[in-house]
N, C-alpha and C positions, 0 to 999 in steps of 0.2 A: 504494500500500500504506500503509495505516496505520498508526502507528511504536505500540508499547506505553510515551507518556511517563511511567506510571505508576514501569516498571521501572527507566527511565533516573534519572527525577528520586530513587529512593530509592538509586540505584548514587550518582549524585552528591551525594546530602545526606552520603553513607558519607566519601564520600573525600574532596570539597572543605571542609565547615563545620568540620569539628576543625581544618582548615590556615587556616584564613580571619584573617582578622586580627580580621574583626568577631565571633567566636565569643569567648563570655567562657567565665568557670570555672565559671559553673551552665549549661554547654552549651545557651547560647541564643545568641540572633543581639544583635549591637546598633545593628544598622541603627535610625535613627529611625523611628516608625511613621506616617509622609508617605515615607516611602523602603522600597520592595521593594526585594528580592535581582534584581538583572536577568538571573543567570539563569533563576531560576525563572518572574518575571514573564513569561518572555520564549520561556518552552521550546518551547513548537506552532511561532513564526515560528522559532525557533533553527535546530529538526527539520526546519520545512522546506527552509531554505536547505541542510540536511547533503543533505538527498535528493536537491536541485536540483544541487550544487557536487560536481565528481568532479576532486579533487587529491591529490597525496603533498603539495603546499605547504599551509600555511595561511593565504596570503597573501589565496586567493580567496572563502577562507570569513569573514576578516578581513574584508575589502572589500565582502562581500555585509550583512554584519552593522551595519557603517559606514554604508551606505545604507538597509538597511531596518529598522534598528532605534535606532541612535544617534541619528539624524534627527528622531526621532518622540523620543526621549526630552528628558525635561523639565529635565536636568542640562547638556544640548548646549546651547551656544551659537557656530553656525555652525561645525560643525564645533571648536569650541575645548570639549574637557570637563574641568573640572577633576575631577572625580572620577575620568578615567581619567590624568590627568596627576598628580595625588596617589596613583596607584597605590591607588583605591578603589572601583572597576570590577571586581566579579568577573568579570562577563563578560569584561572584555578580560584579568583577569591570568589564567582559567584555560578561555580559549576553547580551548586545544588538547586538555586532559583532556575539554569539553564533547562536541567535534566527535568525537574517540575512542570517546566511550561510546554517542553516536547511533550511529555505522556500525557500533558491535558490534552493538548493537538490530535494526539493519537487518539484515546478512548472519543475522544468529541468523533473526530473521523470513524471511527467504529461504529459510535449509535448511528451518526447520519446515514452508514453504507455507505460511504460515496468516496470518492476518490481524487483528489486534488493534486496538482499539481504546479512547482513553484514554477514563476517566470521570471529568466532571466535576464 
C-alpha cells in the first residue's frame, strides 16, 4: 500500500519546525543550504521502514533507520554522528513523533481501503 507522504510530511512540518531549534522568528528553517532537514530528505525510506517494522518499542525503528539511513548519510562517520551527538538530528531527536504520524497515515489508509499515492 502506498502511504499519502504528502499528508504526513504537512502533519509534521505543523508540529515538528515551530519546536525545532533550527526554526528562526521569520518561521524558516536554518539549516545551511548543503544541509537538508533528514527528515524530510528522508520521508519515502523513513515510510518504509514504518511499514516494514511492527513494535510498541522504538528501538526497532531506531535501528532500522541507523542502518538504512544514517549509513548513507554524509554527516556519519562510522557510525560516530556529530550532528546527532550535538542533538542536531531531527530525525533522531523527533523519530518517535515521525514513526507516530506514519502509522496514523497507515491505519487511516487501511479503514478508507484506498490507496494513495505521493506526488513528486
Amino acid at each position: 500500500m502506498a502511504i499519502n507522504l504528502d499528508r504526513v510530511e504537512a502533519r509534521l512540518r505543523d508540529q515538528i519546525c515551530p519546536s525545532c531549534a533550527r526554526f528562526t522568528r521569520t518561521r524558516t528553517c536554518s539549516l545551511p543550504p548543503n544541509r537538508r532537514c533528514a527528515i524530510f530528505s528522508n520521508l519515502n525510506e523513513i515510510a518504509a521502514i514504518v511499514e516494514s517494522t511492527h513494535s510498541t518499542s522504538i528501538e526497532p525503528y531506531l535501528n532500522e533507520v541507523r542502518k538504512r539511513i544514517c549509513q548513507t548519510c554524509l554527516e556519519d562517520d562510522h557510525d560516530a554522528c556529530p550532528m546527532r551527538n550535538a542533538v542536531d538530528c531531527a530525525l533522531d531527536t523527533y523519530l518517535p513523533l515521525v514513526v507516530e504520524e506514519i502509522e496514523l497515515e497507515l491505519e487511516a489508509q487501511r479503514e478508507r481501503g484506498g490507496v494513495a499515492r505521493r506526488t513528486l
